[in-house]
Each structure stands twice: as C-alpha cells, then as structure tokens.
N, C-alpha and C positions, 0 to 999 in steps of 0.2 A: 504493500500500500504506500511507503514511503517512498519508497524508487519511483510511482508512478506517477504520488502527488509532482514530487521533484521534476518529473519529465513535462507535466503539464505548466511547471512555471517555466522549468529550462524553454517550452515552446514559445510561451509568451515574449519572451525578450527582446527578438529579433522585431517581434511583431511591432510592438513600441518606439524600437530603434529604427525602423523604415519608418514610424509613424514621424519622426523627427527629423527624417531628415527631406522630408517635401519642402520645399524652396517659399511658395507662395503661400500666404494666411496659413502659416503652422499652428499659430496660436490658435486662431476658428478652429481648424480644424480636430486640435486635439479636445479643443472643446464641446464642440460637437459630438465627438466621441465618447465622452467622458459623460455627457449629461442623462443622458438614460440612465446611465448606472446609479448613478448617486440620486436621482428619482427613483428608482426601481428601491434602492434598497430605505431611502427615505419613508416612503408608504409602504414598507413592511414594518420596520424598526418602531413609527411614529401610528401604531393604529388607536387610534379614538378609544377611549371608556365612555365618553360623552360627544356628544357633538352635534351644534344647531349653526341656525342661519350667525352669530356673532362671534360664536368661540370654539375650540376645540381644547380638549383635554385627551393627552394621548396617558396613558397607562402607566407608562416607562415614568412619566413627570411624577405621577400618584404614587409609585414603588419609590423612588428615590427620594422625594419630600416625607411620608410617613415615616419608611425604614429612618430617616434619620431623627426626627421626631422623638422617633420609639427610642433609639439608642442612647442620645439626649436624654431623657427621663429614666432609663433603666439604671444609666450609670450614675446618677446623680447630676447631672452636667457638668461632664468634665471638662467641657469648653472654660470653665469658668474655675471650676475648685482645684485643677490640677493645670493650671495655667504658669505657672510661676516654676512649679515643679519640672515641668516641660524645659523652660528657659536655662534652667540650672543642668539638669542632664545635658544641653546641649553645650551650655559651658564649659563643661568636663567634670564637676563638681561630686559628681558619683562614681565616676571613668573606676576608681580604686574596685568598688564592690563589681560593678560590670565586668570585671578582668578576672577577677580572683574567686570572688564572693562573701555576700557580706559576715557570715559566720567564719567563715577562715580568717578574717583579718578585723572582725570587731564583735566576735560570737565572743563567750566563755571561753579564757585561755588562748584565744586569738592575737594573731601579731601586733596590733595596732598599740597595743597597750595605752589606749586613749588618746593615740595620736591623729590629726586629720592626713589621711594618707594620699590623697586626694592629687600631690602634686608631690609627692615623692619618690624616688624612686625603689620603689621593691623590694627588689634586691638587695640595695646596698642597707635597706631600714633591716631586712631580715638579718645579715651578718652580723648587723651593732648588736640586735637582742638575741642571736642564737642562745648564749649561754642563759641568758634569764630566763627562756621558755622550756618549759618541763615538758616537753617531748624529742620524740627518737631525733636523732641528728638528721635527717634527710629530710627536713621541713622545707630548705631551700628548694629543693628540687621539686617538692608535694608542691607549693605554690606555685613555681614557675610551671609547670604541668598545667596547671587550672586555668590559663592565660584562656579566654575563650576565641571561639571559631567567628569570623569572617574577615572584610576584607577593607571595609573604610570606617571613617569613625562618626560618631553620631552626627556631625557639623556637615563632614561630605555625602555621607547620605542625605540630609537635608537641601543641603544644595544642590545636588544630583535631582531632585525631587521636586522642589521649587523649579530647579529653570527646565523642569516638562512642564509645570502647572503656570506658572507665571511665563508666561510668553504673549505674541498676537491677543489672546484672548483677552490680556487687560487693557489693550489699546482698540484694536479693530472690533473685540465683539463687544465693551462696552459701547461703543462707537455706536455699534449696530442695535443693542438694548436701548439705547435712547431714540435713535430715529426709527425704531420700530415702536416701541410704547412710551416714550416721554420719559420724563424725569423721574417720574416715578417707577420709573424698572430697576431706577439704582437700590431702593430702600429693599424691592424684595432680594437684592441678589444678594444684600448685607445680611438679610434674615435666611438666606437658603445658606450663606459663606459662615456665619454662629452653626448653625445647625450641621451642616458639614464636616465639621471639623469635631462632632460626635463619630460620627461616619468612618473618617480618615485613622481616629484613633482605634478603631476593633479592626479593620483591614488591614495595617501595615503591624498590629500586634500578630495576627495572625501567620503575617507574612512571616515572621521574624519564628515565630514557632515553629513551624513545619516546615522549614525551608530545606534544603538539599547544599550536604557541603562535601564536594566531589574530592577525589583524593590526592590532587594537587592544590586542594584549598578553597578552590571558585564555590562561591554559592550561588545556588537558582533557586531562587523562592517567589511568592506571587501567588496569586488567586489560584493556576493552575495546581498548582500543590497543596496549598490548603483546603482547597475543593477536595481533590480525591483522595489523599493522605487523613483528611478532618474526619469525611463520610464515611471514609472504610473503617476506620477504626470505632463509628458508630455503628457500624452493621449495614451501611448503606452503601458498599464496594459501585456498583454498578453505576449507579445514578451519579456519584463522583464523579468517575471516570468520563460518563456522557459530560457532565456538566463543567469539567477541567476541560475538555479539548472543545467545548463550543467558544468557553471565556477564549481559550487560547487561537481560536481562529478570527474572534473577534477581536484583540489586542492588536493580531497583526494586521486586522482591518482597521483600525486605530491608531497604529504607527504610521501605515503608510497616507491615514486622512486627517487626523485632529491633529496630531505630534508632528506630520509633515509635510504634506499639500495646502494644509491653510495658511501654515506659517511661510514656506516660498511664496505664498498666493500674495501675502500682507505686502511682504519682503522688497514682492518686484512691483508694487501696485507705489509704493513711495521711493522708490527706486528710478521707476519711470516717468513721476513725475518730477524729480529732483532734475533728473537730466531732459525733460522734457523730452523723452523719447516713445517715438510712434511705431518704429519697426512693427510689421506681422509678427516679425518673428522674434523679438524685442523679451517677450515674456522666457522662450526657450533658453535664447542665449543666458540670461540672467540667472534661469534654474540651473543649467550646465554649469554654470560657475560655484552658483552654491552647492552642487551636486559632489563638486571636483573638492570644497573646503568640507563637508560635512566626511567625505568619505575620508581624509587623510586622518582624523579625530576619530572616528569608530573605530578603526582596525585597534587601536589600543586594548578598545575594549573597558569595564566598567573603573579601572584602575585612573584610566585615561581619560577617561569622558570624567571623575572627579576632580582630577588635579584641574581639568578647564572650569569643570564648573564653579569651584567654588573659589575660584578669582574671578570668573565674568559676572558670574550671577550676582552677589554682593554688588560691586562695580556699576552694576546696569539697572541694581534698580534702586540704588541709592540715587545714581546720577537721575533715574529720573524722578524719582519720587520728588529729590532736589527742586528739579525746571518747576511741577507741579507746586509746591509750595509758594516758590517764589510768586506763581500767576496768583495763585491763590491766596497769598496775604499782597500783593500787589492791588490787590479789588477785595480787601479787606472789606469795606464798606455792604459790598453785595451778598458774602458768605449768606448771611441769614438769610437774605431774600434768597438764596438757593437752594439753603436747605430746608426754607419754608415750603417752596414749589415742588423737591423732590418728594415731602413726605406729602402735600397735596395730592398732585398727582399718583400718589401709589394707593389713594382709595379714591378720587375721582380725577379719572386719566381724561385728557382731552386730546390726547394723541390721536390724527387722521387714523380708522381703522383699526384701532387697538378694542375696542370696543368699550366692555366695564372692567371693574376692580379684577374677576377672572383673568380677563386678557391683559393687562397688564404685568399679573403675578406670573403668570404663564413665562412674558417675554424671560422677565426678571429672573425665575428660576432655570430654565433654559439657559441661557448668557452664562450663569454663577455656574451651574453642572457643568458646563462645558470647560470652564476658564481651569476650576479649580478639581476637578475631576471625583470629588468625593464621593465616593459608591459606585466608580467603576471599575478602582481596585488596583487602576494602573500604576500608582506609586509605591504600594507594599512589594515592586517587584525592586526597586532599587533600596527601598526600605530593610528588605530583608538581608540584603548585602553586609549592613553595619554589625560593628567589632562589640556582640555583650552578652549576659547571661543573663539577662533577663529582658525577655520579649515585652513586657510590656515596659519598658524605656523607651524602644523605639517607636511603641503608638502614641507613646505621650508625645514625643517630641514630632511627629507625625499631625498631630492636632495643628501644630503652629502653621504648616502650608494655609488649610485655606483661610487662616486669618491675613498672614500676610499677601496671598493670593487677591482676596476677592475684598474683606474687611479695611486692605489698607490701599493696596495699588489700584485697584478696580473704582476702589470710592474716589480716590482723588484724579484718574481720569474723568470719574462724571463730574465731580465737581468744576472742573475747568472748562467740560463740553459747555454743562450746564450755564456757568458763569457766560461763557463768550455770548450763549444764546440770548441771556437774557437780553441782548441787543439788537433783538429779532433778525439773528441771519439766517435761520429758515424754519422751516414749518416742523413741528414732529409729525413723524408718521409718515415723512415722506411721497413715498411713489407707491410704499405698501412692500417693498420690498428690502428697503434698507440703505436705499441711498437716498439722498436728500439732496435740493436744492439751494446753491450758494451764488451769489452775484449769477442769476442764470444756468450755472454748470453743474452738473450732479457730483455727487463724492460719496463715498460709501468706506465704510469700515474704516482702517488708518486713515483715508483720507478728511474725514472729519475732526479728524482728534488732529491732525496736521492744522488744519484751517485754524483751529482753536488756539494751539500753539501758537504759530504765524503770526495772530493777533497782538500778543503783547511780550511774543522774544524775538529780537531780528536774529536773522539766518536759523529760525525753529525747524525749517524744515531738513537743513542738513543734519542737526542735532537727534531729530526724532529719528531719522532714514536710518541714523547710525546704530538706537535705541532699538529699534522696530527689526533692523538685522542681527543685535544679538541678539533678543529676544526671540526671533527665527532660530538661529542657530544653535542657541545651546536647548533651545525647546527637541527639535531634533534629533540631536547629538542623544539626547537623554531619555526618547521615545522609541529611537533606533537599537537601544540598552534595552527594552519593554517589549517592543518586537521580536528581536531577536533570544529572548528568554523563552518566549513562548512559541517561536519559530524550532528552538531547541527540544522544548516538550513533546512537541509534535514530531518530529522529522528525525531527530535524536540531535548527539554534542559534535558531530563530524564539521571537519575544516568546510566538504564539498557545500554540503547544508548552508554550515555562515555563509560562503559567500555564493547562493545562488539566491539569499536572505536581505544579503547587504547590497546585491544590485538591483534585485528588483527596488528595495525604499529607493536608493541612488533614482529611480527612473521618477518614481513619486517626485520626489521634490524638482522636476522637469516638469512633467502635469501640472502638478501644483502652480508652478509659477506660468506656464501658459492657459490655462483654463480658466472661467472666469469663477469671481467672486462668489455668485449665487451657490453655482454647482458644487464649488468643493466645499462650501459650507455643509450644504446640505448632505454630503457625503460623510463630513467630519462629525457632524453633530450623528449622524446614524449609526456612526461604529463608537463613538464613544457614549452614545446611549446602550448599545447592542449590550456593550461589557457589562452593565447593572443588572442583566435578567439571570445570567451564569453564576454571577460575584453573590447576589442576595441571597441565592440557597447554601452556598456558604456561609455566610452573616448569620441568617436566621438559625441553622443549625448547629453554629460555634461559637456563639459569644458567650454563653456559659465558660469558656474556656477563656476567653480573654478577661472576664473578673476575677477567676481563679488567679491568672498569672499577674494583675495588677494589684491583688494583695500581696502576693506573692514578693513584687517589688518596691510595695509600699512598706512593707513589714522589714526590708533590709533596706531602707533609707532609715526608718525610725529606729533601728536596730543600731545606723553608725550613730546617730543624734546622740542616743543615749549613752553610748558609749566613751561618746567625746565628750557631753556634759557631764558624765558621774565623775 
C-alpha cells in the first residue's frame, strides 16, 4: 500500500512541473486548476448543522467552540490559574525537576538538600555533596541516567510552534475577519483565542505523552500517536488506528494548504505590490524563490527549523507588535472609540452581508481556529519534541500560543485596521468576499492591513513585505516539520519517503503563490478544519489522562517549593 501511495504522488510531480512551466497566464492557469479542488473539499469539510437564507453554521465551528468550552471548565480554566506557571516553565525555572525529577533531587534524602537547582549544574552540585548523602556511591551516575528523552527545550518548542500559528493568519486573515464581519469579528476571535488555549493545553500534553523516541533519539509525537497508542491501550485498537491515519492525511493536507499555500499566497500578494509587479507569471516566479529558501531550512530537519525559529520568531513579532503600538498610541485619542465599535459590533454587526450576532461570531471564530490552530492538534507534533519528564509542562507552556497568537498579535492588527477605518476608507463587508474597497481599488487580506500601515508609517509597506515574509517563512518551515511527521506515520521513516514528502510541499508553496487569494483560502481553512474531527476523538477519550499527568506535575513543583522553603 505504501509503495503504491508513493507511486501515485511520484506520478503527480511531473504533472505540476509541466503545469509551470506554460509560458502565458501560469498564474490563471494554475489557478484554475486548483479551484475545484479547494471547493470540492471546502463543501465537504464545511457541511451545515444549521442553515437558512442569513447564516450558516457548519458543524466543525460547533465541535471546536464546545470541545473547548468543555475543557475550559473541566480543568478549572487553566487559561487563567496556571498562566504564570506556564511562563516560569518556559523560563527554565523547573528545567532541574524536568531533567532528573522532582523526588530524586528534592524528594526525602534527595540531592538538592534545599538548594534551588534550577540553574546549576548537576553534576558538579552532586560531587560537593556525595559524601553527605547516605546512599550507595553511584548516585552520580543514577542521576545523570535520569536526564530525560527529547530533542529541544521548552523555549524552542514554543517557538517552533508559535511561528506555524503566528504567521499570515494574524495579518491577512484578521485583515479578512474584519472586511468580512466588521469590527466586531475581533472580540469573538479574542473569546474563541481564551478558550483555545484550554484546547492547546490537553493536545500538546498529550503529544508529549505518547510520543515515539526512535533509537537514534528523534521523537515523533502528534495526534497521530496519541490517537492510536491512547485508544489501544483503552481497548479501542481499531478505531485508533482509523482515526490516527485520517488526522495524518489530513495534517498533510494542512501543511501543504494553511502552513503553506496561504502563507506564499500573502507573501507574493505584498511582494507584488511593493514592486509593482504584473507578470502572468509574477506569482510562480516568486513561489520558486521561496520554494528554493524554505527547502534549504527543512532538510535540517526539527533540530534546524528550531535554531531559525527561535531567533526569527521572537524578532518578527516583536518588530511588529512594535510598528502596531506605535500607530496605536500615535491615535491615542481614538483607542476607545475602537474599542467601543469592536465590542458594538460583535453583538450588533452592521457589516454588508454578515448578517446578525450569528454571523459575525461565525467570521470571528473561523479567523481565530484558523490563525491559532487550537483543536486541530497540529502543534502537539512539534510540542512533543521538547526535552522533560513530565508531559504536562509542555501543555502548560503550550497554552501561551494562542494567547500570544490571537489575544495579543491578532488584537493589535485589528486594532490598527480598525483605527485607520475609523476615517471611512471603506465599507465593511466589502464585495462579500473579502476584499474591500480603497480610493476605488480593491485589496484583500495583507493588503488591507498594508493600507492601514501606509497610513501613518512612511515606507510601511517595505517594512510589513518584510514582516509578512517571515511570517510566511518560518510559518512553513515549521508546518513542513507537521507534514512530514505524519507523512512519516503513514508511508514509514525512509530517506525515499522524506523526500518525495518534501517536494511535493516545495510544489505547494509554487500554487500557493500563483493561485489566487479566495481558492487557497478556502483550501487552507478545509484541511485545517478537517484535522479537528480525527484530533477530538482523541481529546474526548484522553483527557482523563492529561489531569492525571498535571497533578502529576503540579505535585513536583510544590514538592521543590517546599523543599527550598523548609
């Protein structure tokens, strides 16, 4: 079956490759090609639970708003009570108990001998007190033994995980949630991006539980494993199995459409217009380029794609979080009136075609599921990578995406949209599609949050062009990591596999950037909805086991506390 799958994509590639290299309208034409598909699977992925002449309520929105609801309340809301805790794990502040554990080094008779060990080195703290500890002489070697399995540490997993969720989506699909429902799509995506980050914490603890540590080291963890490693070991072998390799075809329909054809899509869309270029074939060339930087970055592999990530991602959205303030205490005077209008609008929208309160929540939650991916499972695959012994650290620290996601970078893109508009430069709601009208010209996705910029930074549009490409980029780089985990599940760990894995994406991000705005939307939003119908029957089935393991690690934090305070 694998040799066969493999033969059926080995076929496709040439197919793709003639398709680029047609001379006239490449971009139409791959566009055209492309749009059936991402319709076709758009109305399967998006079918109605409800639906009249105003609004539509697709199913997928009602599973992923509830489920996170429900997890929210189950755990107490950890968004809120273990917020801080989160923060401190990521600082390194536990890294001692993660490594060792907390009873070996602050149990009864334990190393630490009420020291914070925290920022120590081990080893050398073991040698001072060998003689004072009343056990057998080979303690050195019992601890350094205990060092736990994986591969990056809580900070690069985070960052790895951030710049796939933080990319395009806080720029072009807020962009997009406000000229589809007004101001008020920001408030719901605030209240879908709290609730989320219930969500984010039992997937990526999960991840970190069941994960697979091969025996040269690498870890492969992700929904696809806690699916059918969780289920079996409840008696449900089968339905695992089914339900591990639908997530994992869907992931890879996910990498090649939400993690990589929307982001070249943004990429070349402010690209083109920075250089004022028209080429046909204008969109291709640009994907080939970022096709040729994204691939030099994968072949490292997750080791590789940390060390980028977690100097651009920091970098990129500091810098822009930055531009964003500045506009936004520069029209100090207007904040209120925007955020008076946001939260208006999100229970009486007056956006063209959005309808009522429904449709507006609708855009709002959509946008936030998309941007920040909570419930589709896809970050517990680089989540599960990180260096600890106790899985649930890495869902705590796993929460903080989509606040910084959706709560902080998402909010202050609308804020700035919001602000520019209040100076009636165009209508919400648009064309009904997404793009909106400015001095006469339509603009859609970045290029509205561009306009917005433009307004009150000179030369904003080189600055965002440059924001907007790394934010492609390491979105990518880091989807490509998610892809191919579950490219790996499927097809097995063989070299031929990676790379007949890693060309096809390479082709994606080509499409991506020639096709147009609507289609690969609608393609991206359909594979990273697809991933929550696989992911949930894991959720529902195991999160009995992620409270287990967060006493688990609540019990050896309080456990060093007290030790260091007696």
């Amino acid at each position: 079956m694998r040799k066969y799958l493999l033969s059926i994509f080995t076929f496709i590639i040439p197919i793709l490759t003639f398709a680029q290299e047609e001379e006239l309208g490449l971009d139409e034409k791959i566009d055209q090609a492309f749009a059936p598909v991402a319709q076709f699977f758009t109305d399967v992925i998006f079918f109605p639970v409800y639906q009249d002449d105003v609004y539509t309520i697709p199913f997928v929105l009602v599973l992923l708003v509830g489920s996170a609801l429900f997890f929210t309340i189950f755990f107490g809301f950890p968004n809120i009570r273990y917020f801080w805790t989160a923060i401190n794990t990521v600082r390194g502040k536990y890294e001692d108990i993660e490594k060792h554990g907390a009873k070996e080094l602050y149990g009864e008779g334990g190393i630490a001998q009420g020291q914070d060990l925290s920022n120590v080195d081990i080893e050398e703290h073991l040698i001072s007190v060998q003689d004072d500890l009343a056990v057998d002489g080979d303690i050195v070697d019992t601890i350094r033994d205990e060092s736990s399995e994986g591969e990056v540490s809580h900070f690069q997993a985070l960052a790895t995980a951030v710049s796939g969720t933080v990319g395009n989506g806080n720029i072009a699909g807020v962009a997009l949630a406000i000229a589809l429902g007004g101001p008020g799509a920001t408030f719901w995506m605030i209240v879908c991006g709290l609730l989320g980050m219930s969500t984010k914490f039992v997937e990526c603890t999960l991840g970190v539980q069941y994960r697979d540590v091969g025996e040269d080291g690498t870890v492969y963890g992700g929904p696809m494993y806690y699916i059918s490693k969780g289920l079996k070991a409840k008696g449900f072998k089968t339905i695992g199995k089914i339900a591990a390799g639908i997530f994992a075809i869907f992931c890879i329909g996910g990498s090649f459409g939400g993690g990589n054809a929307a982001q070249s899509n943004q990429a070349t869309i402010v690209i083109k217009e920075l250089f004022n270029w028209q080429s046909t074939a204008a969109g291709a060339i640009v994907g080939l380029v970022l096709a040729i930087l994204v691939g030099v970055i994968i072949i490292g592999g997750i080791k590789r794609i940390a060390q980028v990530t977690e100097k651009v991602v920091p970098f990129m959205a500091i810098m822009y979080i930055l531009a964003c303030i500045y506009i936004i205490l520069s029209n100090f005077t207007l904040i209120d009136d925007a955020m008076g209008l946001i939260f208006k609008e999100a229970f009486n929208p007056t956006a063209f075609g959005v309808g009522s309160l429904i449709g507006v929540l609708l855009v709002g939650f959509q946008r936030a599921a998309f941007s920040n991916e909570a419930g589709a499972g896809s970050a517990s695959i680089a989540h599960s990578a990180v260096r600890t012994k106790y899985s649930a650290s890495e869902g705590l620290v796993a929460l903080l995406e989509p606040f910084i996601d959706t709560v902080v970078i998402c909010t202050m893109t609308a804020l700035v949209i919001v602000i520019f508009n209040l100076g009636g430069f165009f209508e919400y709601g648009g064309d009904g599609s997404g793009a909106v009208f400015i001095d006469g010209l339509p603009y859609e996705g970045a290029g509205i949050t561009s306009q917005a910029f433009a307004q009150y930074i000179p030369y904003s549009n080189v600055f965002l062009t440059i924001a907007v490409v790394l934010f492609a980029v390491s979105t990518m780089i880091s989807w490509s990591y998610y892809g191919l985990q579950s490219w790996k599940f499927l097809f097995g760990r063989g070299k031929v596999a990676d790379l007949v894995y890693k060309i096809l994406f390479l082709t994606f991000v080509v499409i991506g950037a020639a096709a147009s705005m609507n289609s690969i939307w609608s393609f991206s939003d359909a594979m990273i909805f697809a991933m929550i119908f696989p992911n949930m029957v894991g959720l529902f089935l195991l999160f009995p086991v992620v409270k287990k393991q967060l006493k688990r690690y609540l019990d050896a934090i309080n456990l060093k506390k007290e030790a260091i305070d007696s």
